[in-house]
FIBA-357791 format. One record per residue (C-alpha): residue number from 0; residue in three letters; x, y, z negated. Coordinates in Angstrom, 1 decimal. Each point is the difference from the previous one (the first is absolute). Last residue first. Layout:
! FIBA-357791
- NUM, ALA, X, Y, Z
...
//
This chain:
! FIBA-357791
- 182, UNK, 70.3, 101.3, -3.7
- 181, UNK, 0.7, 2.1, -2.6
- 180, UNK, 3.6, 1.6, 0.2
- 179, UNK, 2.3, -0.2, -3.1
- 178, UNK, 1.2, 3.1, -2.0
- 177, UNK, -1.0, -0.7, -3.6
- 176, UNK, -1.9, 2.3, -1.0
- 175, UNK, -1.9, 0.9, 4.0
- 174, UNK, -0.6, -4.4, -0.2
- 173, UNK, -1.8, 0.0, -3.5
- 172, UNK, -2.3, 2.6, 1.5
- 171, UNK, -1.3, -1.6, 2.7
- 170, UNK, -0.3, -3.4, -1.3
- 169, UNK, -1.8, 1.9, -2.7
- 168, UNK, 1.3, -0.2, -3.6
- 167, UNK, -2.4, -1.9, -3.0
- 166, UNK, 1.3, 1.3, -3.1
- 165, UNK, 2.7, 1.8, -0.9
- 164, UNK, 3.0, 1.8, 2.0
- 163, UNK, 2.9, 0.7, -0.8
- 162, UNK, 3.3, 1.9, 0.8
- 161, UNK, 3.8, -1.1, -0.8
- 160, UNK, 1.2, 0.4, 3.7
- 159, UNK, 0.3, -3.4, 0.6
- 158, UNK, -3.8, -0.5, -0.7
- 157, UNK, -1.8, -1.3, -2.5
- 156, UNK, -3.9, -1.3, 0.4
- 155, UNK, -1.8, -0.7, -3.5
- 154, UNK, -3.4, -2.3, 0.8
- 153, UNK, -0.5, 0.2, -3.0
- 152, UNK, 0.3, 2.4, -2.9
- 151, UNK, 2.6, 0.5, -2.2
- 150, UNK, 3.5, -0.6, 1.2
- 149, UNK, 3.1, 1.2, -2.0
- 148, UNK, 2.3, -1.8, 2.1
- 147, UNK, 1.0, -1.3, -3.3
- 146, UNK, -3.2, -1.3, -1.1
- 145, UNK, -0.4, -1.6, 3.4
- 144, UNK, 3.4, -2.1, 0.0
- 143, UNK, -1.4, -1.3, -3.7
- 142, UNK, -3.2, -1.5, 1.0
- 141, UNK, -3.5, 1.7, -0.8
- 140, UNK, -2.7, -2.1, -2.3
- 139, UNK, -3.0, -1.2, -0.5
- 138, UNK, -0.4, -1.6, 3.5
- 137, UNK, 0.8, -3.6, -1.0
- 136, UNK, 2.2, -0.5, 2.6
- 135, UNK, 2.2, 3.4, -1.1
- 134, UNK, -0.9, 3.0, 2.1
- 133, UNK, 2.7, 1.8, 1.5
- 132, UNK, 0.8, -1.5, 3.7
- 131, UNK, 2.1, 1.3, 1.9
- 130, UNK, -0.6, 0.4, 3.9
- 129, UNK, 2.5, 0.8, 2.7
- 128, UNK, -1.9, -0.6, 2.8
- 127, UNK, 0.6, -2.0, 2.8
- 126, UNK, -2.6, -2.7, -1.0
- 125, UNK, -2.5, 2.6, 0.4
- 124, UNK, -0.2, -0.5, 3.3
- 123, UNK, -2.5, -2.7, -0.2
- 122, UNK, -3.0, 2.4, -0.1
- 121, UNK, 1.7, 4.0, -0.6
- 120, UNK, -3.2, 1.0, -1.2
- 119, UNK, -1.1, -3.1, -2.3
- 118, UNK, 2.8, 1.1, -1.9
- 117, UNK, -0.5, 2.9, -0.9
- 116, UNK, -3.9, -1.1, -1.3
- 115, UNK, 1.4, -2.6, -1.5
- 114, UNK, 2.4, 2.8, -2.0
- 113, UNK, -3.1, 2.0, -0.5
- 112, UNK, -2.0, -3.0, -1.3
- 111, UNK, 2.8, -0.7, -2.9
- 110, UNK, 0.0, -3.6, -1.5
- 109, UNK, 3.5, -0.8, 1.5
- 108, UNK, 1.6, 3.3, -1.1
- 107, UNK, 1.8, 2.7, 2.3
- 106, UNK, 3.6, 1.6, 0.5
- 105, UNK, 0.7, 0.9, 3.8
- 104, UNK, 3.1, 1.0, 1.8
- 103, UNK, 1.2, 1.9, 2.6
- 102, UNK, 3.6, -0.1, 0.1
- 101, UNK, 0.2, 0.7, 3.5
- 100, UNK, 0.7, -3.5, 1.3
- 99, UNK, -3.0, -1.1, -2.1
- 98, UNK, -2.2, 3.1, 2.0
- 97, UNK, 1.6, -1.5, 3.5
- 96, UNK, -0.8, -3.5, -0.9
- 95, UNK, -2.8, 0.9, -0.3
- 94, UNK, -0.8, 2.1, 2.7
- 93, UNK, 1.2, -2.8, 2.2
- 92, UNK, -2.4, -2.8, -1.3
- 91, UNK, -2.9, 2.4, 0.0
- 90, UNK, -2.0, -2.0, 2.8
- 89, UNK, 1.6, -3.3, -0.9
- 88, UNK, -2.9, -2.2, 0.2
- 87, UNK, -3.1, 2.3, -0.5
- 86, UNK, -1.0, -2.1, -2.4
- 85, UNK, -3.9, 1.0, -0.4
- 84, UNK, -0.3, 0.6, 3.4
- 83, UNK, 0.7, -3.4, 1.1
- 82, UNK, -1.8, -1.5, -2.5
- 81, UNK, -3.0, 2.1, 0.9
- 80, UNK, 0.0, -0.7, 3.7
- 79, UNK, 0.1, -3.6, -0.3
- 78, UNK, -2.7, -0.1, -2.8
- 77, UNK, -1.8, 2.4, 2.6
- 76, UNK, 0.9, -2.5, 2.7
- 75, UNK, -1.3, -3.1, -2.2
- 74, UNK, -3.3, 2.1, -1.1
- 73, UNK, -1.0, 1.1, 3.6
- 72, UNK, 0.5, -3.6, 1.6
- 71, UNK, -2.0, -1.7, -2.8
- 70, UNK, -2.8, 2.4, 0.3
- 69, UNK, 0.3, -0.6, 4.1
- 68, UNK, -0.3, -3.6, -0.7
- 67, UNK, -3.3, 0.0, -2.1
- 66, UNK, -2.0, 2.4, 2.4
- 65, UNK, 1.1, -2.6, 2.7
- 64, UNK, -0.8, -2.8, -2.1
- 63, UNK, -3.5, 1.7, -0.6
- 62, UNK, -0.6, 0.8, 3.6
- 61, UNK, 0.3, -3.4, 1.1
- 60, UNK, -2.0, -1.2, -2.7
- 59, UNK, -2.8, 2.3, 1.1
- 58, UNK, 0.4, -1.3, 3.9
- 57, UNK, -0.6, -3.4, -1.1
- 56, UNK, -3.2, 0.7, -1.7
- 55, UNK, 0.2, -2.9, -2.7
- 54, UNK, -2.9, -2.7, 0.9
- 53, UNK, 2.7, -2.4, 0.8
- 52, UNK, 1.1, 0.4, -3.4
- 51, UNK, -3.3, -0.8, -2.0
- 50, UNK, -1.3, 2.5, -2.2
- 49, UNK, -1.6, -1.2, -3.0
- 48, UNK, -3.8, 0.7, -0.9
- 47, UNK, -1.3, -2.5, 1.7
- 46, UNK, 1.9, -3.2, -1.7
- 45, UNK, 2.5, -1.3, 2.1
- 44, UNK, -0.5, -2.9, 2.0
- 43, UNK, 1.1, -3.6, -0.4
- 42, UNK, -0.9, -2.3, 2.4
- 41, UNK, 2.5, -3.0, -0.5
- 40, UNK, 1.1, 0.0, -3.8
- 39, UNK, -2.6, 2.0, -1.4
- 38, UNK, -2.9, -1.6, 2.5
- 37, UNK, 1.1, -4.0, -0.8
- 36, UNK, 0.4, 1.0, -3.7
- 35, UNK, -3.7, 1.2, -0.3
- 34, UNK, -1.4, -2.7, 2.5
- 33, UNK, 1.9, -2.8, -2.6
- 32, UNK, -1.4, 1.8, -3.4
- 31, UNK, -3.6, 0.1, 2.1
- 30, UNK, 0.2, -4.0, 0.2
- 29, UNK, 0.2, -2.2, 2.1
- 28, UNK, 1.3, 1.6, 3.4
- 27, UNK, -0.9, 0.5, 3.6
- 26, UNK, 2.0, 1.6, 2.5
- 25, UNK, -2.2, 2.6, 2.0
- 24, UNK, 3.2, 2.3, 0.7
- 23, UNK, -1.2, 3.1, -0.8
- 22, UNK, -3.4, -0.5, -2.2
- 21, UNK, 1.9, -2.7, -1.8
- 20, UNK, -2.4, -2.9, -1.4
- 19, UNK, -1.1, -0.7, -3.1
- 18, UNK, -1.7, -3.7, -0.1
- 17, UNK, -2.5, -0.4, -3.3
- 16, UNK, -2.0, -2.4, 2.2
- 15, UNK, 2.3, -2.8, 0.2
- 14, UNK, 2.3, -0.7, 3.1
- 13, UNK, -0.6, -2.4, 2.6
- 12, UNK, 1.1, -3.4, -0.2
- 11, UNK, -1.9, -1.3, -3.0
- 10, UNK, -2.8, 2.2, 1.0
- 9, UNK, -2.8, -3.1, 1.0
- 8, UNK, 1.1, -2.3, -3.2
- 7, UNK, -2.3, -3.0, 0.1
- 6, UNK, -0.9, -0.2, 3.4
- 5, UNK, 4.0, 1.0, 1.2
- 4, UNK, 1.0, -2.9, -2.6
- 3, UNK, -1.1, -3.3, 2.3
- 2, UNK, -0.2, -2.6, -2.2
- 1, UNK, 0.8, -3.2, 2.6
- 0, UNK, -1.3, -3.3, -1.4
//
């Protein structure tokens, strides 16, 4: 005697009633846990309030980078620019030398703005200076050599002929005292 199962269970082939299937692809699944995964992982769309990228107005993101370059461009030559400027490599080298080969010389402090101030005027050149130094590290006291050059104020500029001059001195006028050309 033959049972024949297809009488007895008509849907044991086909799926069971609580099918999900994918409104994309039409693949069927088990359960809605399945159907869920399936469209994450294969049909996944952002939700509608997100922009998606090939949405993006092409032409605006053009403009933006350039926009974004040519700020990037300006700020590098004016850092460029500025450094250059700042250092002026050399531009008094030859005065001087000139106002140190003259005698010229200037007595200043560390912590002093005036003498950063006289400094920051001749750039790098002020490494041909003759420059003493009268403030102890500590700042609370004057060194010895400047108590006896009777200095007191800073910057103090002597020149060969015995005259001085305090504070900060003009480029200008530092060079008529002590006979050197400005460049």
């Amino acid at each position: 005697m033959t049972i024949n199962l297809s009488k007895r269970f008509p849907n044991k082939n086909k799926m069971t009633e609580n099918n999900h299937k994918c409104d994309k692809c039409g693949r069927e699944f088990s359960s809605k846990e399945a159907l869920e995964m399936h469209k994450n992982s294969k049909h996944y769309e952002a939700p509608s309030g997100v922009k998606k990228i090939k949405n993006i107005n092409k032409k605006k993101m053009r403009n933006w980078i350039i926009v974004i370059a040519v700020i990037v461009i300006i700020v590098a030559v004016a850092y460029v620019w500025a450094s250059k400027s700042a250092s002026a490599d050399g531009k008094y080298d030859e005065f001087a030398k000139c106002l140190a080969g003259n005698n010229v010389t200037m007595y200043g402090a560390w912590w002093c703005t005036h003498c950063k101030d006289q400094k920051k005027a001749f750039g790098s050149s002020f490494q041909y200076i003759n420059y003493i130094e009268c403030s102890t590290s500590d700042g609370n006291a004057m060194l010895q050599v400047c108590q006896d050059a009777k200095i007191d104020g800073y910057p103090t500029w002597n020149f060969a002929d015995g005259t001085r001059k305090s504070g900060f001195v003009p480029l200008k006028e530092l060079a008529l005292a002590g006979n050197c050309t400005l460049p």
